[in-house]
C-alpha positions as CSV (number, residue, x, y, z in Angstrom):
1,X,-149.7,128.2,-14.7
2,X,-153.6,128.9,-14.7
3,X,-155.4,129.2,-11.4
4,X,-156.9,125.0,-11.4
5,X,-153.1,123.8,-11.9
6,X,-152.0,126.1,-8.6
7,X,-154.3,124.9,-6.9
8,X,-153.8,121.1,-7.7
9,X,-149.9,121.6,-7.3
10,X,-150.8,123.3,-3.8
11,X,-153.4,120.5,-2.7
12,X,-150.7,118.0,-4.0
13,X,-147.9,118.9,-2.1
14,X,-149.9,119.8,0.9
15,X,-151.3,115.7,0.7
16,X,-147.6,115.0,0.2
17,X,-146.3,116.8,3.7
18,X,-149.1,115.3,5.2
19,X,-148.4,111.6,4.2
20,X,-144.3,112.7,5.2
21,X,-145.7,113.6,8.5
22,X,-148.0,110.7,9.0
23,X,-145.0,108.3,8.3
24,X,-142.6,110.2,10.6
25,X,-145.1,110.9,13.7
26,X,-146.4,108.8,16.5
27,X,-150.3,109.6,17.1
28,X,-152.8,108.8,19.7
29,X,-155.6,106.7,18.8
30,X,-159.0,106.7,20.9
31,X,-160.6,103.0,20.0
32,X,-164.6,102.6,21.1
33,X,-165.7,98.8,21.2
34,X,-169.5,98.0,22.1
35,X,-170.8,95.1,22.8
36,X,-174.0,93.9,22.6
37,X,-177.2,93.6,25.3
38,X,-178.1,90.2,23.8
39,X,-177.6,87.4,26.2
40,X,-174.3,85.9,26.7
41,X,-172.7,88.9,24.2
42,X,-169.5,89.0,26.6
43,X,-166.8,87.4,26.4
44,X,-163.3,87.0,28.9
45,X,-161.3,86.6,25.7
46,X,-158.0,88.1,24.8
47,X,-159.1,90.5,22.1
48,X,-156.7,92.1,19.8
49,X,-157.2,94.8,16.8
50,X,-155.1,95.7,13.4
51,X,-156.2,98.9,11.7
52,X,-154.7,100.4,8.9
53,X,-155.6,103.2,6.2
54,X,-155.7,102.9,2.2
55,X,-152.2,103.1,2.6
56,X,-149.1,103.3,5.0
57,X,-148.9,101.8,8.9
58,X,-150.8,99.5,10.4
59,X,-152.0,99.9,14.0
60,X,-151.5,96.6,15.8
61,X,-152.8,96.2,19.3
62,X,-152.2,92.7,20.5
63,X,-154.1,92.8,23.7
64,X,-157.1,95.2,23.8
65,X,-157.6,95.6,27.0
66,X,-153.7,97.0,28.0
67,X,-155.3,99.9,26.1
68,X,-157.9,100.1,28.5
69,X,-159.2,103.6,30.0
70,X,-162.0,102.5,32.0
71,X,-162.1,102.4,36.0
72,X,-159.8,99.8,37.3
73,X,-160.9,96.9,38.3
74,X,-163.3,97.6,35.0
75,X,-164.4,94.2,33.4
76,X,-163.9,94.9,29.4
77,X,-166.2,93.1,26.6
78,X,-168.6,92.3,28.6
79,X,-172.7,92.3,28.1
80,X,-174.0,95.9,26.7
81,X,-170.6,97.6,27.5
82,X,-169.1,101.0,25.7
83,X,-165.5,100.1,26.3
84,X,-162.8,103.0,25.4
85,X,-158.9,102.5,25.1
86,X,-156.1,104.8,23.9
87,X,-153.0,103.8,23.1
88,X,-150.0,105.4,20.5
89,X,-148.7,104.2,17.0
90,X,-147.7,105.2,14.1
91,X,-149.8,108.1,12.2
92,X,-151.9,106.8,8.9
93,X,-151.6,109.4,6.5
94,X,-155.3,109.2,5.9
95,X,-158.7,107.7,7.5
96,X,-158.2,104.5,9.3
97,X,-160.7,102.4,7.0
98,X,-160.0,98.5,7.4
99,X,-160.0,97.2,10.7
100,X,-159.6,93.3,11.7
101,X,-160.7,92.6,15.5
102,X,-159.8,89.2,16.6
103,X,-161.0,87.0,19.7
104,X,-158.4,84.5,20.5
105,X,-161.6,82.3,21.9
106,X,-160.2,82.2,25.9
107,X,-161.6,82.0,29.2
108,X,-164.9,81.2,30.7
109,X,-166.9,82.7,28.4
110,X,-165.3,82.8,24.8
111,X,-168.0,83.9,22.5
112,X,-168.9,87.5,22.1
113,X,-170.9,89.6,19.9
114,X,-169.6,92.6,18.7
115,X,-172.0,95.6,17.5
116,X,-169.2,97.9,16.5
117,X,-165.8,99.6,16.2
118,X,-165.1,103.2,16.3
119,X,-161.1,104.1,15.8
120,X,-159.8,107.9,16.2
121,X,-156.8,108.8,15.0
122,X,-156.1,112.2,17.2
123,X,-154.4,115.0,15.2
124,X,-151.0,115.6,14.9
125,X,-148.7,118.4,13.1
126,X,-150.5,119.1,10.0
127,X,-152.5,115.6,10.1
128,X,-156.1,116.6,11.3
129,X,-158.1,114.4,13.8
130,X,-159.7,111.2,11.7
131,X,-162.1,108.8,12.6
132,X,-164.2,105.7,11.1
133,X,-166.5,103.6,12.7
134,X,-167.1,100.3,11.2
135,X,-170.4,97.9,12.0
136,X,-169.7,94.7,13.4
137,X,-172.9,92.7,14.5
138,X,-171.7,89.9,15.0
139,X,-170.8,87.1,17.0
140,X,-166.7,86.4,17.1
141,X,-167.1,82.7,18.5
142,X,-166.7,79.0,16.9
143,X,-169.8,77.9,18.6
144,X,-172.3,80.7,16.8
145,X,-172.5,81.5,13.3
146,X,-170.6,82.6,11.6
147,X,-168.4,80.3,13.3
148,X,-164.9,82.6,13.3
149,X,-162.8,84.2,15.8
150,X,-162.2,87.3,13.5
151,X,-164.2,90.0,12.0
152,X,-162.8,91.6,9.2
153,X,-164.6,95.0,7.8
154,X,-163.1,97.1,4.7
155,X,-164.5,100.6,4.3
156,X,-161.4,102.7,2.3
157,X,-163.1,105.0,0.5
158,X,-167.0,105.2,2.3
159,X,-166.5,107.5,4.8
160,X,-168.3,106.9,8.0
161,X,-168.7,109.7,10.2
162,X,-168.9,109.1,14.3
163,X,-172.4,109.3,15.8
């Protein structure tokens, strides 16, 4: 075996434990949401987030906010906010790429624009840290263009590295 095939059949299995790992494990994930300085930008909506990589799990967080890490009392979504939440779920054997973030359009104020959505899956075993950030802007409301309640961004394969 030349030198280029020991190093593909090391890189290979390596990948391989990796993605045994990441199926195996529980991880932390660190989520980031900002929202927007524009007027009326926040919303009292339930929000809730599915993330998942090329392949494997999907992180489902049905209500946001029970993630939350902010002071209590803390009023998430709201005008020009950097919201942070952590939470566990199952590893992703690679990059968390395509995210959905729903609003389920509740409360006083439903509308909300969204600028983005940074995801951090924290490492694990042999599964390093990973992170992708994905650009919203826009608003998640019926009563502003685009006129839906979920934003849906795909990025598998662009990497996008964290500010």
């Amino acid at each position: 075996m030349n030198k280029l095939s020991l190093a593909l059949a090391s890189y290979l299995i390596l990948f391989l434990a990796a993605a045994a790992t990441a199926a195996t494990t529980r991880c932390t994930f660190e989520i980031v949401v900002k929202t927007d300085g524009r007027r009326n930008a926040g919303t009292d909506a339930r929000v809730s987030l599915q993330v998942r990589a090329a392949r494997g799990p999907t992180l489902t967080v049905a209500n946001l906010e029970s993630w939350g890490q902010m002071a209590a009392g803390h009023d998430y979504f709201e005008k020009g906010n950097l919201d942070r939440f952590r939470g566990a779920g199952d590893c992703m054997p690679s990059e968390p790429c395509n995210m959905v973030l729903t609003s389920d359009g509740s409360g006083n104020k439903p509308g909300w624009y969204v600028s983005y959505v940074m995801v951090t899956q924290l490492g694990q075993g042999r599964l390093p840290s990973m992170t992708h950030r994905w650009a919203v802007d826009q608003w998640l409301a019926i009563d502003e263009a685009p006129h839906m309640l979920t934003a849906e961004r795909r990025g598998c394969g662009i990497g996008a590295a964290a500010p």
